[in-house]
C-alpha positions as CSV (number, residue, x, y, z in Angstrom):
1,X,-17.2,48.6,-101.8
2,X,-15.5,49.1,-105.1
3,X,-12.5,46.3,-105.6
4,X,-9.4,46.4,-107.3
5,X,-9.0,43.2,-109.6
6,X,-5.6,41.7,-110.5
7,X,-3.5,38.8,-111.2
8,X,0.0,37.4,-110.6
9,X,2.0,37.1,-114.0
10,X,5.4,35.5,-114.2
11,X,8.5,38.0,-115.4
12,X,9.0,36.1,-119.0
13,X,11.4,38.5,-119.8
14,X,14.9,36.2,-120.1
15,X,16.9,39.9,-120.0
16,X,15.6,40.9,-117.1
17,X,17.1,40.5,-113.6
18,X,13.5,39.9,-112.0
19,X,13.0,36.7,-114.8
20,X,11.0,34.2,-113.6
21,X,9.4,36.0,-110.4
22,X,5.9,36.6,-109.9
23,X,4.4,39.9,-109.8
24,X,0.6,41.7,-109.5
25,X,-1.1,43.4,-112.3
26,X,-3.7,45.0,-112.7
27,X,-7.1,43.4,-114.3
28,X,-9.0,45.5,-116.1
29,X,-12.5,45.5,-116.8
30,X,-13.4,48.0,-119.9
31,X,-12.0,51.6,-120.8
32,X,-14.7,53.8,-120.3
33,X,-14.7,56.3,-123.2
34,X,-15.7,60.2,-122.5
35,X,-19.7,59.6,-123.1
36,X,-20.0,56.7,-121.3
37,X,-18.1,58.3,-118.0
38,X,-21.2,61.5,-119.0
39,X,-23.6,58.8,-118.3
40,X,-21.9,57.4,-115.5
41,X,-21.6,60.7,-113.7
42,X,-25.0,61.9,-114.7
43,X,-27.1,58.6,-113.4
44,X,-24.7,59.8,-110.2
45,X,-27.9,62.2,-109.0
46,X,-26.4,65.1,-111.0
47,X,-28.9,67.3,-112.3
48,X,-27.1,67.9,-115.5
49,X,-27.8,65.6,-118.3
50,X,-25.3,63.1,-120.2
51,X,-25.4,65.5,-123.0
52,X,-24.6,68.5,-120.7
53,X,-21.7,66.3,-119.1
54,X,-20.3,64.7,-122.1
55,X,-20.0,68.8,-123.4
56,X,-18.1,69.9,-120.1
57,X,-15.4,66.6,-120.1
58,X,-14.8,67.4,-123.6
59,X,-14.6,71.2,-123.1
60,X,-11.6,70.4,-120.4
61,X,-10.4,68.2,-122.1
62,X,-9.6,70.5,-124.8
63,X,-8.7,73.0,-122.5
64,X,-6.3,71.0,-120.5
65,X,-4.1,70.6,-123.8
66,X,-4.3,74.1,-124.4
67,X,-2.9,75.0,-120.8
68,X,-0.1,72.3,-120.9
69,X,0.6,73.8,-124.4
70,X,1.1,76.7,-122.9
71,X,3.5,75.4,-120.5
72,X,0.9,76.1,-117.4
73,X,0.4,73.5,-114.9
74,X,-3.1,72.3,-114.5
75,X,-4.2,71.5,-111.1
76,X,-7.5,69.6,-110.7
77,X,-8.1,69.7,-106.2
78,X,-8.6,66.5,-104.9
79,X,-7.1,64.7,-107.9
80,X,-3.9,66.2,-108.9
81,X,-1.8,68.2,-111.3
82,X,-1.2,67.9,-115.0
83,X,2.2,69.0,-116.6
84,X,4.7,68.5,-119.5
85,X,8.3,67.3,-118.8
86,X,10.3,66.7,-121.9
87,X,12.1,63.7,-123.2
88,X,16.0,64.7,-124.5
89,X,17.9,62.2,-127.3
90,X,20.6,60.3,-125.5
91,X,23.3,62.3,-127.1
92,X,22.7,65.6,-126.0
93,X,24.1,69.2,-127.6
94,X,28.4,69.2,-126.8
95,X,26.9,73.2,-126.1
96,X,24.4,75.2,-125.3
97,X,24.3,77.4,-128.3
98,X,24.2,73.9,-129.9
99,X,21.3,72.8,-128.7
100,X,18.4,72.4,-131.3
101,X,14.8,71.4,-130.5
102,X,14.5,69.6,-133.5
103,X,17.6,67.7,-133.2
104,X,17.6,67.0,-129.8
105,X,14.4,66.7,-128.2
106,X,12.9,63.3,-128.6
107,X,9.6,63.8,-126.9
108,X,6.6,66.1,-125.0
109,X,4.9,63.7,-122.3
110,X,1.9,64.6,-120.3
111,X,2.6,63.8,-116.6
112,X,0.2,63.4,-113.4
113,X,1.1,63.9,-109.9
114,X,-1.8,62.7,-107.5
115,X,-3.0,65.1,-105.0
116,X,-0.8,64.9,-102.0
117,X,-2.4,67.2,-99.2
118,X,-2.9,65.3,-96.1
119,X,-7.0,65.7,-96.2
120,X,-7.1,64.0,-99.9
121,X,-3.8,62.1,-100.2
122,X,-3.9,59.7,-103.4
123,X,-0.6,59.6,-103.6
124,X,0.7,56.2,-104.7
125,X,1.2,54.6,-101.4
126,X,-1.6,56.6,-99.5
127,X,-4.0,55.0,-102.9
128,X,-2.6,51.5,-101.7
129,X,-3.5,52.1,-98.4
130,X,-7.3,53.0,-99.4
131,X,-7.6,49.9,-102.3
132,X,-9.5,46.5,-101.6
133,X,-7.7,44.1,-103.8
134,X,-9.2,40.7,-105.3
135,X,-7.1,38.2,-106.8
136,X,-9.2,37.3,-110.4
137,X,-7.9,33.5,-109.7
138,X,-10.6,33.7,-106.8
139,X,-13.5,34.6,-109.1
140,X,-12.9,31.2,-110.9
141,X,-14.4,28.0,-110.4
142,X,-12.4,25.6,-108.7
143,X,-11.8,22.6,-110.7
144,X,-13.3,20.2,-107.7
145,X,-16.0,22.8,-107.3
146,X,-17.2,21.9,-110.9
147,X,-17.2,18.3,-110.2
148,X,-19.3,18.5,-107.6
149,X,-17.3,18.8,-104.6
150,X,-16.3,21.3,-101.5
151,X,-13.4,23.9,-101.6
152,X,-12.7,25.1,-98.2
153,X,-10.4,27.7,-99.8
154,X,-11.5,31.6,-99.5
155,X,-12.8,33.4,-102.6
156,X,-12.9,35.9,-101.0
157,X,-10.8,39.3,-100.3
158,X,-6.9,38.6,-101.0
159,X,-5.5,41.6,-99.7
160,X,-1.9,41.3,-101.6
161,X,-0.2,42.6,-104.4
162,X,-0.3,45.5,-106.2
163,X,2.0,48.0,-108.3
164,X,3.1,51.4,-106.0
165,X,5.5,52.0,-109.0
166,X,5.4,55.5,-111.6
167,X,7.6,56.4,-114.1
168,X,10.4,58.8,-113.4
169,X,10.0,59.9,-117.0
170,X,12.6,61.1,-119.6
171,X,15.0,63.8,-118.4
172,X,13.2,66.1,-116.0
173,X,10.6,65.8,-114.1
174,X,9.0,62.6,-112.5
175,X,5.8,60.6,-111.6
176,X,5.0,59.2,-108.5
177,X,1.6,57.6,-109.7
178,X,1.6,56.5,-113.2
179,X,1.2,58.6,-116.3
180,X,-1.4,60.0,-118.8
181,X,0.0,59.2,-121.8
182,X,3.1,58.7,-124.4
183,X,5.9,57.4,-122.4
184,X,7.6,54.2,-122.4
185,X,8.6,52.3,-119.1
186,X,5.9,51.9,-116.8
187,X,5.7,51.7,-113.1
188,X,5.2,47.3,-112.6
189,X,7.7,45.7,-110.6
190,X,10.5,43.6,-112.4
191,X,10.0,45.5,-115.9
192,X,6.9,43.2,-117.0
């Protein structure tokens, strides 16, 4: 079974009300560009070839711009939805016939909302609820394990932590899982 990896990092941030607490983060292992997920899903017993893959990922990928462009939502079953929500300066227009895109928009994000149907619910906390987690600290040598001795500690599955945050996103709109790009914030705890 497929484990999530993270580690507990201590809030450093002096400004922050959740300073010196400890928190879980995610440990990534590598980014997997578009070919290399083409490879992946193809040695997955597709019948299509990497080449043939790589062609449709990068066709919806284009595509999926075009539609949020567009202002269509894209929904993907099983996964989720893709849309736009805009980002408003602080100082908005005194009235509407004020109001000037170029003055007072500050940005276009690209949201995701995980699927939330009851059969394939991967929702933040539903995710959570289907995760194996694994402390990286586990997958380290003890220290007395190098020099020879026993660690009766367990390596094994440390089923703790983890980040059920989003990003509620500029001035519309929200995120209850994380986000696909181009917004500041982030969903970890205590503003890490």
């Amino acid at each position: 079974m497929a484990k999530i990896l993270y580690e507990v990092k201590q809030n450093q941030n002096e400004h922050n009300a959740a300073f010196g607490k400890w928190y879980a983060k995610i440990r990534s292992l590598e980014t997997l560009n578009t070919r290399r997920l083409a490879q992946h899903i193809a040695d997955h017993g597709s019948i299509y070839t990497p080449d043939v893959v790589y062609g449709v990922l990068e066709k919806f990928r284009s595509c999926l711009l075009e539609m949020l462009l567009e202002s269509k939502k894209v929904k993907i079953e099983g996964l989720g939805t893709f849309y736009c929500t805009l980002e408003n300066q602080k100082k908005g227009a005194l009235k509407k016939e004020d109001f000037n895109v170029n003055k007072h928009l500050k940005a276009l994000h690209i949201r995701f909302l995980p699927e939330q149907t009851t059969e394939e619910n991967i929702s933040s906390r539903e995710f959570l609820k289907k995760a194996e987690f694994v402390n990286v600290d586990s997958l380290l040598p003890k220290e007395d394990e190098e020099s020879g001795g026993s660690n009766s500690g367990n390596a094994g599955n440390q089923n703790q932590g983890g980040n059920t945050g989003g990003n509620t996103g500029g001035n519309e709109g929200g995120n209850t899982g994380g986000n696909t790009g181009g917004t500041t914030g982030g969903g970890e705890e205590g503003g890490m």
